[in-house]
LOBALUM-777427 format. One record per residue (C-alpha): x, y, z; residue in three letters. Coordinates in steps of 0.1 Angstrom, whole numbers. Example, Ala and Ser with C-alpha at 12.3 -4.5 7.8 and 13.67 -1.06 7.14 Angstrom:
% residues 2
> x / y / z / r
> 123 / -45 / 78 / ALA
> 137 / -11 / 71 / SER
***
This chain:
% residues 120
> x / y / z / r
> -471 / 681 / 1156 / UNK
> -443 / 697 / 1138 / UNK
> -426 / 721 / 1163 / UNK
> -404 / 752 / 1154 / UNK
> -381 / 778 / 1178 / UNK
> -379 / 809 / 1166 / UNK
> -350 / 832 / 1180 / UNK
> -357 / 868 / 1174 / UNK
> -348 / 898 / 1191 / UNK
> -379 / 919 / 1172 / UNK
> -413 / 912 / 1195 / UNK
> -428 / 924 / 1158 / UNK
> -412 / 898 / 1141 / UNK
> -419 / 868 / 1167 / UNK
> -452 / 875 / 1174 / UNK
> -465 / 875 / 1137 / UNK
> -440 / 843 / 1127 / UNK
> -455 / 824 / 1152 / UNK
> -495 / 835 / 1144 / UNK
> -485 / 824 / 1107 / UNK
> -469 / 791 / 1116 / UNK
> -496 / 787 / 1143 / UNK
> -520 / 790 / 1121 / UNK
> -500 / 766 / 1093 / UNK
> -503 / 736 / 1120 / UNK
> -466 / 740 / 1134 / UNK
> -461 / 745 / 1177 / UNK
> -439 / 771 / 1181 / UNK
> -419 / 785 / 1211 / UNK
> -403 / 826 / 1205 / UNK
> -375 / 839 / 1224 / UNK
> -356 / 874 / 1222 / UNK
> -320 / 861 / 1234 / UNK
> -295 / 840 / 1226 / UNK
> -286 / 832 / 1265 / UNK
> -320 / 816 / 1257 / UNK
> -317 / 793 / 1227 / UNK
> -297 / 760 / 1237 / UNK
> -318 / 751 / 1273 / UNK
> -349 / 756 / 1252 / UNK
> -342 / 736 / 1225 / UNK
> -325 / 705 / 1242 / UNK
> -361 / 709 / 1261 / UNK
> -381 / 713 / 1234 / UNK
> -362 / 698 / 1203 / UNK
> -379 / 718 / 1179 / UNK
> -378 / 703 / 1146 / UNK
> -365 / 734 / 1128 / UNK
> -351 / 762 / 1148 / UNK
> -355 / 799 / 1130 / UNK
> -326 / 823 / 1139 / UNK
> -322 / 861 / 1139 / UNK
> -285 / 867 / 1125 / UNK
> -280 / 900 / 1143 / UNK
> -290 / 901 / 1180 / UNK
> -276 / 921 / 1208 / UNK
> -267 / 897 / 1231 / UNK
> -252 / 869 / 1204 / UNK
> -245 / 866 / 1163 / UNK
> -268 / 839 / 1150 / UNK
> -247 / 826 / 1126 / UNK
> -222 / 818 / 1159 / UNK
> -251 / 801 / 1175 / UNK
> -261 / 782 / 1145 / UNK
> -220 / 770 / 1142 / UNK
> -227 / 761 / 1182 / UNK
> -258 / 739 / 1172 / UNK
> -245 / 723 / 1146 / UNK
> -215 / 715 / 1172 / UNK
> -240 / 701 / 1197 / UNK
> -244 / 665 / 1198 / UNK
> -283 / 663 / 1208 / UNK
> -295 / 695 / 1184 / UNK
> -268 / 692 / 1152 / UNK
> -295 / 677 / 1133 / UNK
> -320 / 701 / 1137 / UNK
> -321 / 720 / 1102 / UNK
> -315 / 759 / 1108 / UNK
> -327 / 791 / 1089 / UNK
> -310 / 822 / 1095 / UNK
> -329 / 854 / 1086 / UNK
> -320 / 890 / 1088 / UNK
> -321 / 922 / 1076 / UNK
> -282 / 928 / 1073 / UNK
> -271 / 925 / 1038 / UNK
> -235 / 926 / 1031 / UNK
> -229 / 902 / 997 / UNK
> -197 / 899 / 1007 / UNK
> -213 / 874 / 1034 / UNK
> -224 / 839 / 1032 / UNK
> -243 / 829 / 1058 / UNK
> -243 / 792 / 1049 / UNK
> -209 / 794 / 1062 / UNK
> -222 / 786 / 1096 / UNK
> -240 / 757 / 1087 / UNK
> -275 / 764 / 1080 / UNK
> -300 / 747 / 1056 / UNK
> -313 / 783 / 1047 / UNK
> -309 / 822 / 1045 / UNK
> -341 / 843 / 1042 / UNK
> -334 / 882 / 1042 / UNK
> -361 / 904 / 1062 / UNK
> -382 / 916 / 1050 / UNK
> -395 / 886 / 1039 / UNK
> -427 / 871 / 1021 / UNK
> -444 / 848 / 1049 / UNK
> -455 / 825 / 1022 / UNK
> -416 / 819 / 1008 / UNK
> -406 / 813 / 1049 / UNK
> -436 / 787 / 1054 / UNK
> -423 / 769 / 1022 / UNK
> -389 / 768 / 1033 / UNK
> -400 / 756 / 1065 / UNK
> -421 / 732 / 1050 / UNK
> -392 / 719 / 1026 / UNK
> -369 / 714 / 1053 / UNK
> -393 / 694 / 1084 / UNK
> -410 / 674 / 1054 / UNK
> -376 / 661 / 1039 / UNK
> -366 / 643 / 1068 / UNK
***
């Protein structure tokens, strides 16, 4: 079963991303903190991790950098979504395979999700 870990600080947010991708076949582990993200994912090895870009305990885009440092997760593709819009910011800078802004259509995330698990 394809697995994703979703890291957003929103309970809103998590709880319907995962009854979508639930419901779309995928397991999927939420959390709310970036303290959180690399025990759970060396555990879990998701294979896509989903991550907030503005949390209050960590900057997603610094966590993403940090996974794609990691030896065991680098190759896990990341999508960073988020409300914060400033165009002089590009996202991809931190390594991710994708940037979806909030709000966002469910059906455009489950076909990026889809895109990125299925090319491997």
């Amino acid at each position: 079963m394809r697995k994703v870990l979703i890291l957003d600080d929103n309970a809103d947010i998590l709880q319907i991303v995962t009854e979508v991708l639930v419901y779309e076949g995928y397991q999927v582990r939420g959390i709310n903190t970036g303290a959180e993200l690399f025990a759970l994912a060396e555990s879990y090895l998701p294979d896509l991790i989903l991550l907030d870009y503005r949390l209050p305990d960590a900057n997603g885009g610094e966590l993403c950098r940090e996974l794609k440092l990691h030896p065991q997760l680098k190759d896990i593709p990341v999508i960073i979504f988020t409300a914060y819009q400033d165009p002089k910011l590009d996202l991809s800078t931190y390594g991710c395979e994708g940037v979806i802004s909030k709000p966002f259509d469910l059906d455009n995330l489950t076909r990026a999700i889809d895109a990125l698990i299925l090319a491997d």
